[in-house]
C-alpha positions as CSV (number, residue, x, y, z in Angstrom):
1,X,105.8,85.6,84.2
2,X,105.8,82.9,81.1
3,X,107.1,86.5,79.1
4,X,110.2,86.7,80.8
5,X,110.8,83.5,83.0
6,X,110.0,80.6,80.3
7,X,107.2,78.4,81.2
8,X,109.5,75.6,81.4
9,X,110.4,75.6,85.0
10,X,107.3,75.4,85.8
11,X,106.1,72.5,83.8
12,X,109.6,70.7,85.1
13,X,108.4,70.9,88.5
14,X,104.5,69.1,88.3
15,X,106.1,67.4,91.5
16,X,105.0,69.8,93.5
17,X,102.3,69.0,95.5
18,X,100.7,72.1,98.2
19,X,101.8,75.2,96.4
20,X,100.8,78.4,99.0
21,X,99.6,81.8,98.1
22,X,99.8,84.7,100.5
23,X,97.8,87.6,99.4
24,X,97.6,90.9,102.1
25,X,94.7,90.7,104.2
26,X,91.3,89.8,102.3
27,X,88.0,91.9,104.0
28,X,86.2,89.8,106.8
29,X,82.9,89.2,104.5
30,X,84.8,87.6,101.7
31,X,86.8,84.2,100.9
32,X,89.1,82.3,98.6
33,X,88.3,82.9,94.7
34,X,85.0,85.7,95.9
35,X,87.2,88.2,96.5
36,X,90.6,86.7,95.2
37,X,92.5,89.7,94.0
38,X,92.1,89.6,90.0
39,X,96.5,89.8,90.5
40,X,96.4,86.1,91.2
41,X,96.1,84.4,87.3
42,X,98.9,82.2,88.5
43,X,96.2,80.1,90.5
44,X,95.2,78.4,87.5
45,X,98.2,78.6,85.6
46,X,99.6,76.7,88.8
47,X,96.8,74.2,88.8
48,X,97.0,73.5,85.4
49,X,100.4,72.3,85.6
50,X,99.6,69.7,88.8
51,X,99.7,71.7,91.1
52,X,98.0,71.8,94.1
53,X,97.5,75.9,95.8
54,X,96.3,76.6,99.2
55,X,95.3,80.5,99.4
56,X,96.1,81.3,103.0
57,X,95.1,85.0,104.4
58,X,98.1,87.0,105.8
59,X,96.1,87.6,108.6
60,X,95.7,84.2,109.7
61,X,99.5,83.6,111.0
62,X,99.9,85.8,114.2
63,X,104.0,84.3,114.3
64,X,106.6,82.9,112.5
65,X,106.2,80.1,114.4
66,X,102.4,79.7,113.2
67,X,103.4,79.5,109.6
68,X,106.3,77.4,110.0
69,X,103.9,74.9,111.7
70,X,101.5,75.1,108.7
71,X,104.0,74.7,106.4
72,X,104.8,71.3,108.0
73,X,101.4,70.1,108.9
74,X,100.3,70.5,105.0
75,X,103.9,69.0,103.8
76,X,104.2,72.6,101.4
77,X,107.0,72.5,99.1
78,X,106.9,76.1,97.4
79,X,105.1,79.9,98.3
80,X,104.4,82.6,96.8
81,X,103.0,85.8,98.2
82,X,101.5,89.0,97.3
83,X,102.9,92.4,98.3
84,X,105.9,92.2,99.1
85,X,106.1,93.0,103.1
86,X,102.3,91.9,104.1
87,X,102.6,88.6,103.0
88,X,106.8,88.3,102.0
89,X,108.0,89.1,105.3
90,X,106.0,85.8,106.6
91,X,108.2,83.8,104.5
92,X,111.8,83.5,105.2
93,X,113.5,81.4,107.0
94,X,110.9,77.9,106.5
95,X,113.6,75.6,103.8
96,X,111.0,76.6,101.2
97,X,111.7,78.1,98.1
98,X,109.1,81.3,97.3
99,X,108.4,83.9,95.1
100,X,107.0,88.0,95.6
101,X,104.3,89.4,93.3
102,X,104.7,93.5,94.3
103,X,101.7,95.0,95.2
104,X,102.1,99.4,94.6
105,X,101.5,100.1,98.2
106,X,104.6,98.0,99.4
107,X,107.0,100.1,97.1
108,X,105.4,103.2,96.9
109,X,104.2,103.9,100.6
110,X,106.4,101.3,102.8
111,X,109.5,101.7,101.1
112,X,109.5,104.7,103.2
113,X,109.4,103.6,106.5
114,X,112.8,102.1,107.6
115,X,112.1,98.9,109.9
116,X,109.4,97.8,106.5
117,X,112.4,98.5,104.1
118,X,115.0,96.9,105.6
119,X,112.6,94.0,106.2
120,X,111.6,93.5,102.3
121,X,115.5,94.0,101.4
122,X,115.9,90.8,103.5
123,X,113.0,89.0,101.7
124,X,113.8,89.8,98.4
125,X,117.2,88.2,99.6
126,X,116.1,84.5,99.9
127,X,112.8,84.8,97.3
128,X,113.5,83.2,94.2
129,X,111.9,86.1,92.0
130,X,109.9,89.3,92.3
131,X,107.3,90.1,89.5
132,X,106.4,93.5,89.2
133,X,103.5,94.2,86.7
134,X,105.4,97.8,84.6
135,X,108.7,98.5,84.1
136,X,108.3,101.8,86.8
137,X,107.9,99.7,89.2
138,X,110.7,97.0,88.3
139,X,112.9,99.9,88.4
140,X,111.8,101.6,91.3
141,X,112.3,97.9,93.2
142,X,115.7,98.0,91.5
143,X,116.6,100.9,92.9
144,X,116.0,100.0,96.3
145,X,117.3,96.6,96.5
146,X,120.5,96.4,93.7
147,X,121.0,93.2,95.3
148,X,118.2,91.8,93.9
149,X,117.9,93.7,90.2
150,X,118.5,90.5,88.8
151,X,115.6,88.2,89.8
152,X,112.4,91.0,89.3
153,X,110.7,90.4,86.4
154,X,107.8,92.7,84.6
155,X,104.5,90.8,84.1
156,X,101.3,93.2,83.5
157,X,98.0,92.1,85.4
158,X,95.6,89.5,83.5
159,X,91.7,90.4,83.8
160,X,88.6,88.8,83.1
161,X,85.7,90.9,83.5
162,X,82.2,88.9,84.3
163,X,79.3,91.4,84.3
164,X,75.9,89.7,85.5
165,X,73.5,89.8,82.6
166,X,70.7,89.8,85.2
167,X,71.9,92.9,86.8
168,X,69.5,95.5,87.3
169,X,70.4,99.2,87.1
170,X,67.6,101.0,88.6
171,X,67.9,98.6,91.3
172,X,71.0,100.0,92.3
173,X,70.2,103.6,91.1
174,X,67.2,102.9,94.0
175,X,70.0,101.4,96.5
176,X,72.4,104.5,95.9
177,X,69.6,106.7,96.2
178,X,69.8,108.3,92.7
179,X,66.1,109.2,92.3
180,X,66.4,109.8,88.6
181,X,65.6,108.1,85.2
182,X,69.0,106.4,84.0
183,X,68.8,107.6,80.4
184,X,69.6,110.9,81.6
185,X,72.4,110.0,84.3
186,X,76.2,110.5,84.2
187,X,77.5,108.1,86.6
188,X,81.3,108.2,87.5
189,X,82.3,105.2,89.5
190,X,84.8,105.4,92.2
191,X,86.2,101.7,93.1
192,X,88.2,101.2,95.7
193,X,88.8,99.8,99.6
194,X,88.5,102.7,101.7
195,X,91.7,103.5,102.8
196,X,94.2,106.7,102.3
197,X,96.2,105.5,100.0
198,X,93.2,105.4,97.8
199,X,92.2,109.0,98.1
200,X,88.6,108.4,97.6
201,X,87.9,112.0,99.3
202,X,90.0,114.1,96.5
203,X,87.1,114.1,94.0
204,X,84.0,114.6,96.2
205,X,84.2,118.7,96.6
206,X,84.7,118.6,92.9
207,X,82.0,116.5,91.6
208,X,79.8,118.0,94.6
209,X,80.1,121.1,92.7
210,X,79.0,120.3,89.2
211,X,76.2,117.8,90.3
212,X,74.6,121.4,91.7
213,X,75.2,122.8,88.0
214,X,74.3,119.9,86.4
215,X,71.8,117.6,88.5
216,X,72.6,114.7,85.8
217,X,75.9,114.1,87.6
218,X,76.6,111.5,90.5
219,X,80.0,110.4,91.9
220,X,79.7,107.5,93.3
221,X,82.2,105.2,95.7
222,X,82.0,101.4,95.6
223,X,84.5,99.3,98.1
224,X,85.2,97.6,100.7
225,X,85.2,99.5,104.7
226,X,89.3,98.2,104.8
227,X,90.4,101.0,107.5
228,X,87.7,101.4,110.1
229,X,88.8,104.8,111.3
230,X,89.4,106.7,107.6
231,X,86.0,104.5,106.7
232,X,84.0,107.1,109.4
233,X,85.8,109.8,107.6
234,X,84.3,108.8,104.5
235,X,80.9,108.3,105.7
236,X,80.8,111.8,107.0
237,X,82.2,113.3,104.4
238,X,80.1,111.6,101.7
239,X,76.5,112.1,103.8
240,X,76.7,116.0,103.9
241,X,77.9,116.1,100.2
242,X,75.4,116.6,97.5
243,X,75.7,114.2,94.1
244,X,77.9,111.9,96.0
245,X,76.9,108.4,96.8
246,X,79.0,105.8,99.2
247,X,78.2,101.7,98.1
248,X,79.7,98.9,99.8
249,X,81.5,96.0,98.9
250,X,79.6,94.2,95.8
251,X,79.9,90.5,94.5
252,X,82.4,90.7,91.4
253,X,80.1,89.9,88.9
254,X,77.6,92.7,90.1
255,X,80.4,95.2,90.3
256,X,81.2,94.6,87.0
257,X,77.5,95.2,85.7
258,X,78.0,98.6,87.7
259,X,80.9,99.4,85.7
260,X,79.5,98.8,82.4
261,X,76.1,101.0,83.0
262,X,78.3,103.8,84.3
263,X,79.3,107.3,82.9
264,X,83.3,106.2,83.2
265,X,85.5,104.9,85.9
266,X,87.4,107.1,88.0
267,X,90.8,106.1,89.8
268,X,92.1,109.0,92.7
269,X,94.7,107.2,94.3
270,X,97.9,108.8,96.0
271,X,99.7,105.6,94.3
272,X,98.5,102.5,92.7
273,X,100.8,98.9,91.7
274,X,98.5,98.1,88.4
275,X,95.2,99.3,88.8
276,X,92.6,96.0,88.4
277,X,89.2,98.5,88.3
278,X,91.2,100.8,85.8
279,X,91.9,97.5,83.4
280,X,88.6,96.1,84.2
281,X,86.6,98.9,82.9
282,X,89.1,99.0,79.5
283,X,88.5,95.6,79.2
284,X,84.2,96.3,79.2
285,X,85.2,99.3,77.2
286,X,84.0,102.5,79.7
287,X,85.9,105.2,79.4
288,X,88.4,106.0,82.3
289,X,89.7,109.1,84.2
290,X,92.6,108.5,86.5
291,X,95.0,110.6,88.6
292,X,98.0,111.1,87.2
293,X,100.6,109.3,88.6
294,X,103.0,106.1,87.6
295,X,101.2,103.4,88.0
296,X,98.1,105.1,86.5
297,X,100.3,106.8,83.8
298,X,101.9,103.5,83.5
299,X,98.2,102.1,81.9
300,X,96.8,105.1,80.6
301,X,98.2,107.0,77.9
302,X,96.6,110.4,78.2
303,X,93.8,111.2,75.1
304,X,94.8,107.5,73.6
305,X,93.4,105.4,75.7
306,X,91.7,107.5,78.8
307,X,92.6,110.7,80.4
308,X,94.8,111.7,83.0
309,X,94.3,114.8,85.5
310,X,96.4,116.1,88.3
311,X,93.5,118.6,89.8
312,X,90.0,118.1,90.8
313,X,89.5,121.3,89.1
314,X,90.9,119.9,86.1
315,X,89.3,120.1,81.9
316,X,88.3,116.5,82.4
317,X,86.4,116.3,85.9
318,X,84.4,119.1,86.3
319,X,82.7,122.1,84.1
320,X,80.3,120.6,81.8
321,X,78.4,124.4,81.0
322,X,76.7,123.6,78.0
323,X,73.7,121.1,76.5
324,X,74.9,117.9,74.7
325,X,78.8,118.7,76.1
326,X,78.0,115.5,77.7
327,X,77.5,114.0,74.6
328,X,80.5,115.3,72.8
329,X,82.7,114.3,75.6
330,X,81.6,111.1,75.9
331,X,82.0,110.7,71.7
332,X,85.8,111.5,72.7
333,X,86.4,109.3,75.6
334,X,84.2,106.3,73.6
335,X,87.0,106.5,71.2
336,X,89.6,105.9,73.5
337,X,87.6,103.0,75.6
338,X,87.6,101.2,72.4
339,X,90.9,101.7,71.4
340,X,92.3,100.7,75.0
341,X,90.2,97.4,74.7
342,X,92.7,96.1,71.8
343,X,95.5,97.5,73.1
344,X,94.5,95.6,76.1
345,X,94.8,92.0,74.5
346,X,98.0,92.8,74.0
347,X,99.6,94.0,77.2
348,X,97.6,91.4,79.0
């Protein structure tokens, strides 16, 4: 936000005492900074300059009324929440000023629905700014709401990956039931919350396929259980397919070990805001295959710093027919890890 917004006005306002932050709904088994989505850099920015942030779960006001009460009760003075209706609708209307952070799911899936839409129009009505993190999605939000072009800002995501140096890999080889030696393993990593919108289903048949023609190969999906009834579909899906392997939700620092002993990092989503796992795994320089749509296309730049596919079928996924192709690919797909790690320092 400093980019476009000036860091200024938020030095000029150390007054400020309780500052809250509204992210959507966090998973039952995790709290606060554990599982703080990696969108949230302000938190210390906000700190720094004398601030004082309460991180409140979306899920934890039931009413208007709720909030409005803890608003008083903690004497808040500013807000700002992530995506845009989950945690922006809960705003309006309290005498506070606040700001939006979108999320991908809010503009891409419930900008659709017309009770949601005409809901966020209203928010983005009284927030004081919206921060989208690429220029797609400023002008997507632009194009819904005129009335608010003005006040959305782009900001891309900040990361900070922390792999655990005492990580063991066989150990989770063992977990995922991979009974092989891990020099000889291709390991692509699925992360994601297991929901729809996520698509973690779209690569299975595929990577099912060649793990039968090549028993090196493993798909496996790491994540949070976030949609109880899709989750069941997952679990049945993923227990009668061969090379696939379904891992719950991991500690951060343990996830990111994962993602620097893997093969490369896959992303299948329908539709993404600013994929964290995507930068993440740039950031520990793995190479990275995502779908290819906006917000993916948005980070990726197709043979120059990953590669993009629009078929399960496609060059990049599956078909690996002949000894040390393995080896050539992953020459290719090195190259473009490394160059995405400095072009990384400078879009972050």
């Amino acid at each position: 936000m400093a980019s476009e917004m000036g860091t200024q006005d938020c030095h000029n306002s150390v007054h400020l005492r309780p500052f809250l932050l509204l992210p959507p709904p966090l998973t039952p088994a995790k709290t606060r900074m554990e599982q703080l989505p990696r969108k949230w850099a302000c938190w210390d920015h906000l700190e720094a300059a004398g601030h004082v942030c309460i991180l409140k779960n979306a899920l934890d006001f039931e009413s208007p009324s709720e909030i409005s009460n803890f608003i008083k009760a903690e004497s808040l003075e500013a807000a700002m929440a992530l995506h845009l209706y989950r945690g922006g609708r809960l705003l309006p209307g309290h005498g506070i000023p606040f700001g939006i952070i979108f999320g991908g799911t809010d503009l891409n899936e419930d900008v659709k629905q017309g009770e949601k839409n005409k809901v966020m129009g209203k928010v983005l009505e009284e927030a004081r700014f919206a921060v989208a993190f690429t220029e797609s999605m400023k002008e997507t939000a632009q194009r819904q709401w005129p009335h608010a072009k003005d006040k959305i800002y782009v900001q891309s995501q900040g990361i900070a990956t922390v792999p655990n140096t005492t990580f063991n890999w066989n150990t989770f080889l063992q977990r995922s039931e991979i009974n092989q030696s891990a020099d000889s393993l291709h390991v692509f990593l699925l992360i994601c919350g297991l929901r729809q919108v996520k698509d973690p289903l779209y690569l299975v048949d595929a990577f099912s396929e060649w793990h039968q023609e090549e028993p090196s190969v493993y798909m496996v999906i790491v994540g949070p259980e976030v949609d109880p009834v899709f989750t069941r579909e997952v679990k049945a899906k993923v227990k009668r397919t061969p090379g696939v392997r379904l891992i719950g939700e991991m500690a951060r620092e343990d996830l990111h070990a994962v993602v620097k002993n893997c093969f490369a990092v896959v992303n299948s989503s329908v539709s993404e805001g600013m994929s964290a796992a995507i930068l993440e795994a740039m950031d520990l320089e793995v190479p990275v295959l995502a779908r290819n749509i906006p917000g993916n296309a948005a980070v990726v730049k197709h043979e120059v710093t990953g590669l993009l596919f629009s078929d399960p079928q496609g060059d990049h996924i599956v078909h690996c027919e002949k000894p040390g192709t393995f080896e050539s690919e992953r020459g290719v797909i090195d190259n473009y890890a490394g160059m995405t790690a400095m072009n990384l320092n400078q879009m972050t």
